[in-house]
C-alpha positions in Angstrom: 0.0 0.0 0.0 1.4 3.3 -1.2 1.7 5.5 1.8 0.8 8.7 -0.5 -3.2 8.1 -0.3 -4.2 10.9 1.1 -8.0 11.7 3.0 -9.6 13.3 0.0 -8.5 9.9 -2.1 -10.1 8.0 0.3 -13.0 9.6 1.6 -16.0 8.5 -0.5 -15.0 4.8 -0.3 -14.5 5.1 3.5 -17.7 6.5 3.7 -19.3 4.1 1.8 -17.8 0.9 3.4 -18.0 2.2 7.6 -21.3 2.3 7.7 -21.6 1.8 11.2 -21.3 5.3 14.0 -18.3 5.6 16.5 -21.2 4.9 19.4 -22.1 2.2 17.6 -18.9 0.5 17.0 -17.6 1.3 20.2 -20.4 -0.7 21.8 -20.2 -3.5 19.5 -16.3 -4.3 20.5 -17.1 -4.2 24.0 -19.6 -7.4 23.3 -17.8 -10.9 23.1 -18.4 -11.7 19.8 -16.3 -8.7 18.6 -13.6 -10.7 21.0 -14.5 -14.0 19.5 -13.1 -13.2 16.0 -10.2 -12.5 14.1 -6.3 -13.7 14.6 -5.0 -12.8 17.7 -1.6 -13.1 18.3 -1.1 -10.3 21.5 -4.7 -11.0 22.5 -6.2 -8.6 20.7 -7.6 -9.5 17.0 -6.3 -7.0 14.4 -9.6 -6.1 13.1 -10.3 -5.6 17.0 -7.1 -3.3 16.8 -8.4 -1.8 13.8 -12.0 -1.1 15.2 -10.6 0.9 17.9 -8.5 3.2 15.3 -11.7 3.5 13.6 -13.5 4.8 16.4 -11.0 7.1 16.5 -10.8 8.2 13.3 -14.8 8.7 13.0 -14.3 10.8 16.0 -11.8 12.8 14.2 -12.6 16.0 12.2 -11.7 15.2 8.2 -9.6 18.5 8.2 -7.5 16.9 11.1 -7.3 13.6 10.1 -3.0 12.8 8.9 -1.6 10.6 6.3 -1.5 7.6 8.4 -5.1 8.3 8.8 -5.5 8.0 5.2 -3.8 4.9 4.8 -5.8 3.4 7.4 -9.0 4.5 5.8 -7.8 3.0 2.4 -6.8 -0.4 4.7 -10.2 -0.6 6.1 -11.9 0.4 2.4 -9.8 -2.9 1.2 -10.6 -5.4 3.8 -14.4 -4.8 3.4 -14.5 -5.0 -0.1 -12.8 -8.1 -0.3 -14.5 -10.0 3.1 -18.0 -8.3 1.6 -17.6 -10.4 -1.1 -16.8 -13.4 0.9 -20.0 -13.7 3.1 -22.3 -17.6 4.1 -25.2 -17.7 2.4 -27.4 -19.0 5.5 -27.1 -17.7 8.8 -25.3 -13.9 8.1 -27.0 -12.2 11.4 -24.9 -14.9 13.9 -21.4 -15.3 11.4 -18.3 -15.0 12.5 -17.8 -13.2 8.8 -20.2 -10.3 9.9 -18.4 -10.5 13.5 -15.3 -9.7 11.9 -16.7 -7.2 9.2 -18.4 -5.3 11.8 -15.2 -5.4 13.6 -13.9 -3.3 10.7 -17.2 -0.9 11.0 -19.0 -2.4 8.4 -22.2 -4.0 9.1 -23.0 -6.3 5.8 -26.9 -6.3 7.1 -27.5 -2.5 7.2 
């Protein structure tokens, strides 16, 4: 990933994959089946890592948000494209594949 994305490059496709608030994703990776997901190898999943950062970043004015941000937002954009398009076809409300997406504030039933 190129590190010269910068928050106007990425802004429309962030918006369009987060589609959860930063209430509602803070509350959803306090609940043990945010926990339950992901790889974890410092006991913390990195889409839990990453769901914190988003948080963050939603919380963030766009004028303040950095180049890390950016590249971030353009990690996050990626990884819900490509899981979105990876979903069960029975049983999507209780997956592990919408755990982890929502993880990634994207909720693939909204």
């Amino acid at each position: 990933m190129s590190n010269d994305t910068t928050v106007d490059d990425v802004w429309d496709d962030w918006k369009d994959a987060v589609n959860l608030t930063a209430k509602q994703l803070d509350e959803w990776l306090d609940t043990d089946e945010s926990k339950s997901v992901g790889d974890s190898s410092d006991g913390e999943s990195t889409g839990h890592a990453m769901g914190r950062e988003i948080v963050r970043i939603l919380g963030t004015k766009k004028a303040d948000l950095t180049d890390d941000d950016a590249a971030k937002m353009k990690k996050v954009v990626g990884y819900v494209h490509r899981h979105s398009a990876q979903g069960p076809k029975k049983d999507v409300e209780n997956s592990r594949w919408r755990y982890s997406l929502m993880n990634w504030g994207h909720d693939p039933l909204k």
